[in-house]
SEGUNU-935917 format. One record per residue: residue number from 1; x, y, z of N, C-alpha, C, CB in turn; residue in one letter. Coordinates in Angstrom, 2 decimals, padded with zeros to 5 digits. Glycine has a CB too. Layout:
REM residues N
+-----+---------+---------+---------+---------+---------+---------+---------+---------+---------+---------+---------+---------+------+
| seq |     n.u |     n.v |     n.w |    ca.u |    ca.v |    ca.w |     c.u |     c.v |     c.w |    cb.u |    cb.v |    cb.w | type |
+-----+---------+---------+---------+---------+---------+---------+---------+---------+---------+---------+---------+---------+------+
| NUM |       X |       Y |       Z |       X |       Y |       Z |       X |       Y |       Z |       X |       Y |       Z |    A |
...
+-----+---------+---------+---------+---------+---------+---------+---------+---------+---------+---------+---------+---------+------+
REM end
This chain:
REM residues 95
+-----+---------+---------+---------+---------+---------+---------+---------+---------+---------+---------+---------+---------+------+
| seq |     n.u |     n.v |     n.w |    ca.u |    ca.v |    ca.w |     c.u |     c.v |     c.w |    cb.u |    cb.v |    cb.w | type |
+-----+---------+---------+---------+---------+---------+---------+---------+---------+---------+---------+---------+---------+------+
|   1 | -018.20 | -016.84 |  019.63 | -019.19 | -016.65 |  018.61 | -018.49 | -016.53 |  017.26 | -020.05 | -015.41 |  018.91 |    X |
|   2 | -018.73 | -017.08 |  016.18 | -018.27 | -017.52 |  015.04 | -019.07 | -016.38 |  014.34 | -018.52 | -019.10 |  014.68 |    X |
|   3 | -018.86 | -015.25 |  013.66 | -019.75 | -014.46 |  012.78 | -019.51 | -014.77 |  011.45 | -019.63 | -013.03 |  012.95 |    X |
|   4 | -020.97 | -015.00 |  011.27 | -020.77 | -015.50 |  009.51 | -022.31 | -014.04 |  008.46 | -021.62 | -018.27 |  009.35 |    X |
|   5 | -021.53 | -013.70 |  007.44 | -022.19 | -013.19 |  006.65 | -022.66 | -013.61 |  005.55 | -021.80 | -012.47 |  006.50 |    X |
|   6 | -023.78 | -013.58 |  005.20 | -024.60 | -013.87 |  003.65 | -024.53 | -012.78 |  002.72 | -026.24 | -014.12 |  003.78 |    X |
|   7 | -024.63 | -013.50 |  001.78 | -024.66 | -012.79 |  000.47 | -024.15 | -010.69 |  000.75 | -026.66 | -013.14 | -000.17 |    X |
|   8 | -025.46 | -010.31 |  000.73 | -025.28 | -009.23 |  000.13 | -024.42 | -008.31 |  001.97 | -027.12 | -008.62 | -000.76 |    X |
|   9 | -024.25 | -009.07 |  002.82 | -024.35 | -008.36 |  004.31 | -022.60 | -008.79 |  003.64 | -025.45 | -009.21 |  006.22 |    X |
|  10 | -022.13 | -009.44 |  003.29 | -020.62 | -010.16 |  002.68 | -020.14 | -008.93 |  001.81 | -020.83 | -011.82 |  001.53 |    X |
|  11 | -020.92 | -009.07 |  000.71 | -020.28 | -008.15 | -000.33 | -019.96 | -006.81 |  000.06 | -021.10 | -008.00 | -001.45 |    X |
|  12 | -021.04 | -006.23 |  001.19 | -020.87 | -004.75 |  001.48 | -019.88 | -004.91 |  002.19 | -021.93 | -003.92 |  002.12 |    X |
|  13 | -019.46 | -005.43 |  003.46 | -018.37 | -005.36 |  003.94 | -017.22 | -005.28 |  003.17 | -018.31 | -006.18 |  004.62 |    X |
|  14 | -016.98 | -006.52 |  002.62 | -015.86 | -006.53 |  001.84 | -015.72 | -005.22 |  000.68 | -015.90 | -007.93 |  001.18 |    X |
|  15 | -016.58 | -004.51 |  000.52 | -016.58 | -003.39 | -000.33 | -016.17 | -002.28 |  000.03 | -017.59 | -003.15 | -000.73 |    X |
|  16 | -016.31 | -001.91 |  001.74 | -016.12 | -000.97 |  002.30 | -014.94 | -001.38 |  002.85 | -017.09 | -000.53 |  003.03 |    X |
|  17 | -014.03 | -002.66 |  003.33 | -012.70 | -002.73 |  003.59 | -011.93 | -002.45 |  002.52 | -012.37 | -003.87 |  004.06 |    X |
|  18 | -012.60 | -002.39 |  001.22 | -011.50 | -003.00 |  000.20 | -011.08 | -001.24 | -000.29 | -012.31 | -004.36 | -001.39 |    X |
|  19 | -012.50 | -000.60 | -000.18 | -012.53 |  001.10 | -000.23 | -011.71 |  001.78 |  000.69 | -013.92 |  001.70 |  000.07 |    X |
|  20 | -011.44 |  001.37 |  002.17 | -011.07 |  001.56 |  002.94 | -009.54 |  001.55 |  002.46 | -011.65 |  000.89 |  003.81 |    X |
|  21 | -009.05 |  000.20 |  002.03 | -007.51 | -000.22 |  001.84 | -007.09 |  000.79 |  000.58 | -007.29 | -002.09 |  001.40 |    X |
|  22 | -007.98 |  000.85 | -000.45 | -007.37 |  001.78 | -001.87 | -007.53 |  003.05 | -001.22 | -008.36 |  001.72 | -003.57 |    X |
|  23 | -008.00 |  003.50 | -000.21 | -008.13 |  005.17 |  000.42 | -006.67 |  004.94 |  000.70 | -009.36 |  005.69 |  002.03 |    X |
|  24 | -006.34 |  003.86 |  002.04 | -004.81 |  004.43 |  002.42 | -003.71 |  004.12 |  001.81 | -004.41 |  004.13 |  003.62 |    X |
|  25 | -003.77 |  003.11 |  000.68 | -002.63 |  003.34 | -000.28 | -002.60 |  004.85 | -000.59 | -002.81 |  002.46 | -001.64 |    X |
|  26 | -003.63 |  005.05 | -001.40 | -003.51 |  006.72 | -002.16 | -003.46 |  007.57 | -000.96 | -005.02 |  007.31 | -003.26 |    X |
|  27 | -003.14 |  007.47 |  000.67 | -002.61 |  008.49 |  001.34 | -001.31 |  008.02 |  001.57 | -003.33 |  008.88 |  002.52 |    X |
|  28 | -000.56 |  006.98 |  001.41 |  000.88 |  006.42 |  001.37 |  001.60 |  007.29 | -000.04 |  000.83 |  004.47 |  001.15 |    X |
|  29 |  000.47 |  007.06 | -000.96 |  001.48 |  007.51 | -001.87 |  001.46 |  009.01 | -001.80 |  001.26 |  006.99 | -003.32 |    X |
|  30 |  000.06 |  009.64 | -001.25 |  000.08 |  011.28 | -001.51 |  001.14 |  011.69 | -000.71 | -001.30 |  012.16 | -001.08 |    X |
|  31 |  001.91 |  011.14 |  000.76 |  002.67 |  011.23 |  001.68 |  003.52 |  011.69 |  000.67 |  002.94 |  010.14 |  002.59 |    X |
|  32 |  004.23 |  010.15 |  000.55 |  005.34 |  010.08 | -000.27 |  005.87 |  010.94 | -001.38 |  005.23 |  009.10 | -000.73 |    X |
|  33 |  004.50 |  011.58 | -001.62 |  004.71 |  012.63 | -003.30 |  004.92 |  014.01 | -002.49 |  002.88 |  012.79 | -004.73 |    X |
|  34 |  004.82 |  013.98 | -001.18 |  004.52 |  015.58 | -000.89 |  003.36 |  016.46 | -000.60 |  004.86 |  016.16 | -001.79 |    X |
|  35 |  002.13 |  015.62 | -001.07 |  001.23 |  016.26 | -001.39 |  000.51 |  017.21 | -000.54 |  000.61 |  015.52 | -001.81 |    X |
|  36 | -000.10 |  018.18 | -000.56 | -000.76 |  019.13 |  000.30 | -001.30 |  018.45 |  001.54 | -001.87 |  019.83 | -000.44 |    X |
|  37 | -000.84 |  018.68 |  003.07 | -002.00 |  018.51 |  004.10 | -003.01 |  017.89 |  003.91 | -002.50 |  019.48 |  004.46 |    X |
|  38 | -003.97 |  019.24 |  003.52 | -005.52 |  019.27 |  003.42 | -005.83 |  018.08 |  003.24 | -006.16 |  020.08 |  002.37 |    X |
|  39 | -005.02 |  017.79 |  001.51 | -005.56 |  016.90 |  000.37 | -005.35 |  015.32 |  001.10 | -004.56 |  017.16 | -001.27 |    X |
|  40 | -004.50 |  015.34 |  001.68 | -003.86 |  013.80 |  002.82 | -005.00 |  013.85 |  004.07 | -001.72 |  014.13 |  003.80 |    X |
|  41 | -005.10 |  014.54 |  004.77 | -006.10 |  014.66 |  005.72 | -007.41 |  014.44 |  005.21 | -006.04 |  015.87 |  006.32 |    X |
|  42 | -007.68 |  014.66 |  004.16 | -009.29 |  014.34 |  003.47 | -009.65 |  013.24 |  003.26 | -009.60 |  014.81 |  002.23 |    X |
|  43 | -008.38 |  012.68 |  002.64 | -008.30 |  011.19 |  002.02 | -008.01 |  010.26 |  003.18 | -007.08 |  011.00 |  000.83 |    X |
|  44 | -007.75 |  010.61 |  004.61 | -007.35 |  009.75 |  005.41 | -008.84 |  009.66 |  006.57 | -005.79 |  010.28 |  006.00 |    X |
|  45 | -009.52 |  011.04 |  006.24 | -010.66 |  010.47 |  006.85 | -011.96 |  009.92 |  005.97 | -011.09 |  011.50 |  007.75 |    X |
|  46 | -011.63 |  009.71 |  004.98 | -012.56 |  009.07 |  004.19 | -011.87 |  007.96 |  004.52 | -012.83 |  009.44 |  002.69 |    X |
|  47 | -010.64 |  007.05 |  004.23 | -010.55 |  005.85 |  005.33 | -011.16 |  005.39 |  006.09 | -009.92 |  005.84 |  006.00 |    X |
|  48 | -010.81 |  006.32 |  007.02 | -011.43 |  006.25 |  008.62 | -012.64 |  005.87 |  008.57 | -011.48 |  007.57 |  009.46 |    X |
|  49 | -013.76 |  006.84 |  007.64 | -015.14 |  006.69 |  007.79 | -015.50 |  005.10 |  006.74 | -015.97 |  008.35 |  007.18 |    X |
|  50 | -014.89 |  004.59 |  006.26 | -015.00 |  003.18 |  005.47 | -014.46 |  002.40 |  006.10 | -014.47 |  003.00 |  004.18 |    X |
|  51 | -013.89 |  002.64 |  006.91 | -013.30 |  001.39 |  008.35 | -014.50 |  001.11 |  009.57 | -011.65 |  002.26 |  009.47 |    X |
|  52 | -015.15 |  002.80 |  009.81 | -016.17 |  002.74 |  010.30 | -017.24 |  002.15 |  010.02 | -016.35 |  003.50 |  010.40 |    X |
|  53 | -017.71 |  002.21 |  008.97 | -018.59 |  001.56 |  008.46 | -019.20 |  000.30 |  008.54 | -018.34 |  001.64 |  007.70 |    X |
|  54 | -017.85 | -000.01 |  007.92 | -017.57 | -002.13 |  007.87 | -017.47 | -002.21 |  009.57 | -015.37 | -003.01 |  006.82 |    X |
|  55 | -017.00 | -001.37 |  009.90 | -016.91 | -001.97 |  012.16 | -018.02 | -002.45 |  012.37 | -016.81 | -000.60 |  013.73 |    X |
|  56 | -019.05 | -000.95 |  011.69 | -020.24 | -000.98 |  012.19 | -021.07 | -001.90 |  011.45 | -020.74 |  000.25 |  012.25 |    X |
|  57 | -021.24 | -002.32 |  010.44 | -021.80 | -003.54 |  010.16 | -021.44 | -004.58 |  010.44 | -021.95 | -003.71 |  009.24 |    X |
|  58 | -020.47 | -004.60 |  010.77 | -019.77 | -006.42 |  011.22 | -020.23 | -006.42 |  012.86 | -017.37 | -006.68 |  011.07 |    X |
|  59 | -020.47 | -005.36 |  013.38 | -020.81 | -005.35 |  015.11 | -022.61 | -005.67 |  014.75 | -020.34 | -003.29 |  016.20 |    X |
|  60 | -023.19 | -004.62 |  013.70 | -024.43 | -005.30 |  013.74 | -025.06 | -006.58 |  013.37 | -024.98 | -004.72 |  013.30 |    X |
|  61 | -024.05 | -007.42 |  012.47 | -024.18 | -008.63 |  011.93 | -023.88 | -009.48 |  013.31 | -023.16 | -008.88 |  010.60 |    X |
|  62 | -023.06 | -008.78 |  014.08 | -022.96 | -009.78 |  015.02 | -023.87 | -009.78 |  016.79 | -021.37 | -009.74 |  015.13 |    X |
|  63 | -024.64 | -008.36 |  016.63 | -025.87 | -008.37 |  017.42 | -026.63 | -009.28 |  017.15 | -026.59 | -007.33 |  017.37 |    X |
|  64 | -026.89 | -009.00 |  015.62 | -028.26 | -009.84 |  015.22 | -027.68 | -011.58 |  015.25 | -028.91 | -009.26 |  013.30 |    X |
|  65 | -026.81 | -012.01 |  015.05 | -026.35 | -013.60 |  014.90 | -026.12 | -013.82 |  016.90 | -024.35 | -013.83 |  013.57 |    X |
|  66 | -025.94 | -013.07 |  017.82 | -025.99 | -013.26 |  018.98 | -027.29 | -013.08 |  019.94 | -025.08 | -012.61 |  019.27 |    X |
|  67 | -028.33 | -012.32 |  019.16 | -029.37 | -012.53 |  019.58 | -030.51 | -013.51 |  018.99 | -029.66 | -011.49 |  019.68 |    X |
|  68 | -030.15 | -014.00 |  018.14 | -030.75 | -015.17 |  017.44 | -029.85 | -016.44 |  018.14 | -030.59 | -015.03 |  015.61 |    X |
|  69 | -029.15 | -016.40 |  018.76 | -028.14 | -017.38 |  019.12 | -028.31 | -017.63 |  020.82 | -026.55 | -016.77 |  018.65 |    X |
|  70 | -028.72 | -016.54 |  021.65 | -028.87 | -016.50 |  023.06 | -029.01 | -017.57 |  023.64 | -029.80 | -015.83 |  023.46 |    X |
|  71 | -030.32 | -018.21 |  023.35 | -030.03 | -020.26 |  023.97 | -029.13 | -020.74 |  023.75 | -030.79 | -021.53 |  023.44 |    X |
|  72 | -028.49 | -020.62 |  022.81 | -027.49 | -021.35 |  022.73 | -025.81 | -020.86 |  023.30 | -027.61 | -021.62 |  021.37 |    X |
|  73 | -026.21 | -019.86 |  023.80 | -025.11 | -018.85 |  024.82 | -025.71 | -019.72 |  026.00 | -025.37 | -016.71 |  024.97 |    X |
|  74 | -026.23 | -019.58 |  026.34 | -027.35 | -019.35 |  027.64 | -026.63 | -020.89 |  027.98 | -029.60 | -019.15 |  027.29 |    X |
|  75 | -026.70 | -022.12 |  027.15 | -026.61 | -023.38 |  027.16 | -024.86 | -023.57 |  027.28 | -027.42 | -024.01 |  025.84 |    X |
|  76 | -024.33 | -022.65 |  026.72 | -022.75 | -022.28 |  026.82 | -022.40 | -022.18 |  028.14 | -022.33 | -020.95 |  026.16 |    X |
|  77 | -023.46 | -021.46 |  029.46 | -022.73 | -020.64 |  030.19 | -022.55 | -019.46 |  030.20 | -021.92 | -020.89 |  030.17 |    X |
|  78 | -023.00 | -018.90 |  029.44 | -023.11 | -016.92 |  029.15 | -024.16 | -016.78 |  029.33 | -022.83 | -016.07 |  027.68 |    X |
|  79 | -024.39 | -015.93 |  030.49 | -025.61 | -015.32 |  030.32 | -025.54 | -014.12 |  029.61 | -026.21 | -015.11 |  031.47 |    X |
|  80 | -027.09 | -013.90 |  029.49 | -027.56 | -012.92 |  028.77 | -026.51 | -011.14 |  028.79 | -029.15 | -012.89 |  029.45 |    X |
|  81 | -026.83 | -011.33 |  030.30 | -025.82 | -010.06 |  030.76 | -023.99 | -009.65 |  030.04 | -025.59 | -010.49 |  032.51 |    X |
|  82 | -023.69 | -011.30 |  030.25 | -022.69 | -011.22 |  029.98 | -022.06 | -010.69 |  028.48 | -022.46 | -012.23 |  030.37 |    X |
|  83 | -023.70 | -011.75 |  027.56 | -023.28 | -011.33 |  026.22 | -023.20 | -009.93 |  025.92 | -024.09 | -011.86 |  025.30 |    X |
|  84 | -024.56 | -009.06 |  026.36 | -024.55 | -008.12 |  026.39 | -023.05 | -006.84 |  026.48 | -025.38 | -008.31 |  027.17 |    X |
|  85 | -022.36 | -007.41 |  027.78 | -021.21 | -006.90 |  028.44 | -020.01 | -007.18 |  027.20 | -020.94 | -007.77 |  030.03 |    X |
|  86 | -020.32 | -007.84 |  026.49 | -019.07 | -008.16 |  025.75 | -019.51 | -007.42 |  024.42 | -018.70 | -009.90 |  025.59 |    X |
|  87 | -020.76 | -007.73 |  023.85 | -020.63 | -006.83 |  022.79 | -020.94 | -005.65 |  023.14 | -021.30 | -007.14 |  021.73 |    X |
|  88 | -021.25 | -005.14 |  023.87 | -021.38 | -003.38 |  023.87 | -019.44 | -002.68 |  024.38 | -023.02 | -002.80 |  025.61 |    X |
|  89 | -018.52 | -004.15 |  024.68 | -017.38 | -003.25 |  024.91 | -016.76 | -003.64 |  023.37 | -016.31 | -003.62 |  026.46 |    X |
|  90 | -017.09 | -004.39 |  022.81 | -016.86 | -004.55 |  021.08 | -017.36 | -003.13 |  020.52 | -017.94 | -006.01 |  020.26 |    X |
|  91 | -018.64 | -002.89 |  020.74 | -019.32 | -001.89 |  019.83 | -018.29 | -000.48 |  020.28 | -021.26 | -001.71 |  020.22 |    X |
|  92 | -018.00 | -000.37 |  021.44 | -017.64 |  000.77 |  022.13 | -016.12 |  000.93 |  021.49 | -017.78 |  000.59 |  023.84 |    X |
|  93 | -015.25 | -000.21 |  021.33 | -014.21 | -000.22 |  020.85 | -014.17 |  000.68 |  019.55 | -013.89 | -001.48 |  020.73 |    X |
|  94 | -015.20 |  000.70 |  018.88 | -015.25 |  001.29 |  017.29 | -015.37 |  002.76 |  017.58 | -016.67 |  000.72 |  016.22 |    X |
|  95 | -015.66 |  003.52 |  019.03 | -016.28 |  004.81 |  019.01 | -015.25 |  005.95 |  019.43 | -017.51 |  004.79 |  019.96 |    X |
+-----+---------+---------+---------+---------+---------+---------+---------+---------+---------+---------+---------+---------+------+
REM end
């Protein structure tokens, strides 16, 4: 399955990876400076939760483009079950 995003389902992703990437620079560099625990641990799960995010929209972009797509699984050789079986161990991967 080829996942493709439009317009605004595009921009958010890429907004929340790109949030994601400037979070763990600024915990590379807070490392590097010394900086307090706390202040590194805060900033590394705000990461986390902008990695989450984008998972989780790119898994729902790709429910919705696989259930609009099912005949044409179905015509593949995948059944229904199967698709099912594959994205819920995708979705599960993120948890």
């Amino acid at each position: 399955m080829e996942l493709q995003f439009e317009g605004d389902e595009l921009k958010s992703v890429l907004n929340r990876l790109r949030r994601a990437q400037g979070q763990i620079s600024g915990v590379i560099k807070m490392i590097e400076e010394g900086r307090d625990c706390e202040d590194v641990v805060t900033q590394l799960a705000a990461a986390s939760r902008a990695l989450d995010r984008a998972g989780f929209a790119i898994i729902a972009t790709g429910l919705q483009q696989c259930l609009t797509d099912s005949e044409k699984n179905e015509r593949n050789g995948e059944t229904t079950e199967q698709m099912r079986a594959r994205l819920e161990k995708l979705f599960l991967s993120l948890a």
